[in-house]
N, C-alpha and C positions, 0 to 999 in steps of 0.2 A: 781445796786444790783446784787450780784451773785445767780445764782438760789437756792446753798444749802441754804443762808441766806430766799431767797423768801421762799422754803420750810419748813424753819423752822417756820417762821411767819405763814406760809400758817396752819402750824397743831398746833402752839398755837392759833389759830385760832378754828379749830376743837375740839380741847380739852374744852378751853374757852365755846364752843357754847354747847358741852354735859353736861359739870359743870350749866350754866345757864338754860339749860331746865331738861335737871334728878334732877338736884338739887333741886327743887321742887316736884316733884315726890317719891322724897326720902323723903324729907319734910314733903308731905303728908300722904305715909307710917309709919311713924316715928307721929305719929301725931292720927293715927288713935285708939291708945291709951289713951290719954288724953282728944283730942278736942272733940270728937263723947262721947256721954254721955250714946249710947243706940246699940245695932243694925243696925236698919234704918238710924239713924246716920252717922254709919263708911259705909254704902254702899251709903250715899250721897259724901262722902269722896271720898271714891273711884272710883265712877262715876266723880269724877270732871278729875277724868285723864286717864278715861276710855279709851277714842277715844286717845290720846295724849302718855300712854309711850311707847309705842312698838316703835314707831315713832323717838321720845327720843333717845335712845337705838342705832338706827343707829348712828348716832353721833360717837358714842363711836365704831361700826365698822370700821367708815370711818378714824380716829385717828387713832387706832391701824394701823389700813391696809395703811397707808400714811407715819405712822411710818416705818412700814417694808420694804415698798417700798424707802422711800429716803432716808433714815439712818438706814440700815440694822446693823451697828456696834451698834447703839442706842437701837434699837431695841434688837438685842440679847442679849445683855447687862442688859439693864434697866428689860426684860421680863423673863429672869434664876434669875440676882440677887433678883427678888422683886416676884418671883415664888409663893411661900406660899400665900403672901397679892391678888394675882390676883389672883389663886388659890379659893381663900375665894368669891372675888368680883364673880367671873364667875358662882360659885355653888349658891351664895345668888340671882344672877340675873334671875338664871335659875328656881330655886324654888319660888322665887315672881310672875314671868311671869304665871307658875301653878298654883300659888295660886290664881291671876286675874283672870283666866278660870277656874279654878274649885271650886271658895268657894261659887258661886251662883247653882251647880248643883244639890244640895243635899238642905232639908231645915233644916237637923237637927240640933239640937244646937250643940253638943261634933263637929261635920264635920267644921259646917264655925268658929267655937272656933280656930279651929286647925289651917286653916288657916289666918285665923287673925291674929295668933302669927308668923303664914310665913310672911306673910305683913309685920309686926311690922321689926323683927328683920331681915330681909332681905332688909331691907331699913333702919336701923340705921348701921348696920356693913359696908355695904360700903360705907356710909356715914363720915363715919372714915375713913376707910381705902384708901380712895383716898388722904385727906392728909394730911396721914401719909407718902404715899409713894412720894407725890409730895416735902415736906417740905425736906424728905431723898434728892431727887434727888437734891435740890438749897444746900443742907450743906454739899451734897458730902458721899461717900459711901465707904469702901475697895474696891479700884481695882488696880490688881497687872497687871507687865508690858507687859502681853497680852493681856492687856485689858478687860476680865474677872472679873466678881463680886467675891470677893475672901475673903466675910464675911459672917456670921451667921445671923439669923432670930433676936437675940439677938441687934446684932451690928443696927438694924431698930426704936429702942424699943428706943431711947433716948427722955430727954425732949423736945427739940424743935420742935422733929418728931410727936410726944404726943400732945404736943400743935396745931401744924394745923393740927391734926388729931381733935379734938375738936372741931377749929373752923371753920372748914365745915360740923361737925354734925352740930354747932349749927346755923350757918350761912344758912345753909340749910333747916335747918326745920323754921326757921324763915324767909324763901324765900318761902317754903310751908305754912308757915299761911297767907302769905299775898294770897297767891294764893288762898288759903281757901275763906278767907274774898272773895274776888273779885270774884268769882264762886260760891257764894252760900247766899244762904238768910235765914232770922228769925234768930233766936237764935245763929246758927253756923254762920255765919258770924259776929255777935257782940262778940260770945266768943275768932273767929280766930282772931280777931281784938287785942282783951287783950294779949291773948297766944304774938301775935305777939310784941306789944310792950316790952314784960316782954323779949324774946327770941331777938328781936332786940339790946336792952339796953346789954344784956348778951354777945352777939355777938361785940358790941364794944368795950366792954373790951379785949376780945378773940383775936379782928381784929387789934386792938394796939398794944399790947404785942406780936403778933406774929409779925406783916409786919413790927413793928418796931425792932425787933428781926434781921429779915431780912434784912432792909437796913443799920443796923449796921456790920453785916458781910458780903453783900455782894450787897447793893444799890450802885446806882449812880445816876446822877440826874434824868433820866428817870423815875427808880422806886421809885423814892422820888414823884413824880408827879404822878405814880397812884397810890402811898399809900392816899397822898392829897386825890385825884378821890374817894378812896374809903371809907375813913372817910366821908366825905362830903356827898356822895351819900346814906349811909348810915343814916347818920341825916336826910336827908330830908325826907329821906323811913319814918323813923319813924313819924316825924312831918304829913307829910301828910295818913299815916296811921290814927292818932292821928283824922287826921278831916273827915276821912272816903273817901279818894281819893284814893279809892283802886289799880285802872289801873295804875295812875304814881307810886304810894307806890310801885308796883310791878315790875314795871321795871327801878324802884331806886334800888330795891334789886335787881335785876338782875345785873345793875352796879355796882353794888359792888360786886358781883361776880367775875363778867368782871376786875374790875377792881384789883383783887387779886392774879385772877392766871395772869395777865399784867404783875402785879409784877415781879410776881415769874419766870417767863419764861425773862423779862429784866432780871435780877439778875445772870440768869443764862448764860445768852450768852453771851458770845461766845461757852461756853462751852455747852455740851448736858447732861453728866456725869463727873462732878468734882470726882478726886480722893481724899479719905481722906489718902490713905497711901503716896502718893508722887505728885506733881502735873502735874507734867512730864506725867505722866500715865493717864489724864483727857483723856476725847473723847471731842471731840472740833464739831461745824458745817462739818470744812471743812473735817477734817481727818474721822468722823462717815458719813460721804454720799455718796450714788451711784455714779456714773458715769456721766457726766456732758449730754451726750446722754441718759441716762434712764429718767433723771431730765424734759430733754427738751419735753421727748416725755409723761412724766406726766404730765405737766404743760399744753401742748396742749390740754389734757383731760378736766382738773382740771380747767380752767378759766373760760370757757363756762356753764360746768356745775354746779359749787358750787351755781351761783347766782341763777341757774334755782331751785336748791335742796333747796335752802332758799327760793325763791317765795311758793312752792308747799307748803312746810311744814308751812308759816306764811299764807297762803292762809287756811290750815285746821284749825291752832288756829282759824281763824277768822268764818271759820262756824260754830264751835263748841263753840261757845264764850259767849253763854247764860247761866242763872246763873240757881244752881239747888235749891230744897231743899226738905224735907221729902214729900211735899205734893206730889212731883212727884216720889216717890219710892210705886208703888203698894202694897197692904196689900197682906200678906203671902194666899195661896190655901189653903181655906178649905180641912182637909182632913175626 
């Protein structure tokens, strides 16, 4: 295997692993409107991913920044063209992050209102918007023969782009109520349970028409096998949702996560950025990557440490792994 290939795998890799743990997180936010019936409710909500999204969140540094590093044409590229949508994602991440630290500092009602609507809608918008931009980059984009994103905000906006923007809203928040379910008890755990079914069932419609979307224009047998992976894993989520196995229900939907950006990222390689105006003009692996010396001397890094970043990080799920519910959210200070 040639290293730009290993790099490539290495940050669908990275990508994949921030979609499966934000994805929930988003979920949750996005959730915190409907599921939570009361106050004390949405701050049980929100304590289930208290210790866990800051955490999350590197993920999506580490992508970015391994993007940059191995495929600088990819990166400049995919990052001017898709400007606006990351744009969005960066200010929504920033404002949600403040709203976790600052909607418990105050008790008055108009204060955590406010940010509750931060919560909500800072975890539904990039909830979308991630793929919206991913579903762009598999069906190909304007890029003119400098390789240059050389379309409008417009040119993003198509159906197909729409469509998996959708269904990782809805695949997400439906990865968040199982999370729900699994992290909490009495009443919100039997409601995230229903939420879930209703949002799971919703999501396989979503998860059909898109991936199958997709391997009509641009599958092969690989991504033919994790579209399989991800209907399948999907069903069982639900089913064992269904009988209250919340742990495996959750890390069903976790593979079907997994299993969709798999797709999306086979479908797309060789290529990194297909062009839609010519295809001469695509950025490929090999022609979008560093220097086969920068590669070597990232990967020196990058082997030793990814597995130790995976221990630490599945080492704090596991302390923080007990379930919550109202009974442990203290009554408000007399004042």
């Amino acid at each position: 295997m040639h290293l730009h290939d290993f790099w490539f795998l290495l940050i669908a890799v990275l990508w994949t692993g921030y979609f499966f743990l934000e994805g929930f997180d988003f979920g949750i936010g996005v959730l915190t409107k409907g599921l939570a019936k009361d106050r004390t409710e949405r701050r049980v909500l929100i304590n289930t991913i208290g210790p866990v999204w800051d955490g999350n969140e590197v993920w999506l540094i580490t992508a970015a920044g391994a993007t940059f590093a191995a495929f600088p044409d990819w990166y400049a590229t995919l990052f001017s063209g898709f400007y606006l949508p990351f744009l969005a994602v960066l200010v929504c991440l920033i404002i949600r992050g403040v709203a976790f630290e600052y909607r418990h500092k105050r008790s008055g009602e108009r204060w955590q209102r406010n940010w509750e609507h931060a919560i909500f809608w800072c975890s539904l918008l990039p909830a979308f918007l991630w793929g919206l931009t991913f579903a762009n980059m598999v069906r190909g984009v304007p890029i003119g023969p400098d390789k240059n994103f050389s379309g409008a905000l417009v040119d993003l906006l198509n159906p197909y782009a729409l469509l998996g923007g959708l269904l990782t809203l809805v695949l997400f928040t439906f990865h968040g109520a199982v999370f729900a379910a699994l992290k909490t008890t009495g009443g919100i755990r039997h409601r995230a349970r229903s939420y879930a079914t209703v949002l799971g069932m919703t999501s396989g419609v979503l998860l059909v028409a898109f991936l199958g979307w997709t391997q009509i224009e641009s599958g092969n047998g690989r991504s033919l096998a994790a579209l399989v992976t991800a209907v399948v894993a999907l069903a069982l989520a639900l089913v064992l949702n269904h009988f209250g196995r919340e742990g495996w229900a959750f890390a069903l939907s976790g593979v079907t996560i997994a299993a969709v950006f798999a797709l999306v990222f086979l479908a797309l390689f060789p290529e990194v950025m297909p062009s839609s105006t010519n295809p001469a003009w695509s950025l490929t692996v090999a022609d979008a990557a560093s220097s086969p010396y920068t590669l070597k001397i990232m990967t020196w890094v990058a082997v030793p440490m990814t597995p130790l970043i995976i221990g630490y990080q599945a080492w704090t799920y596991w302390v923080f792994r007990k379930r919550i519910g109202t009974q442990h959210i203290p009554a408000p200070a007399a004042h």
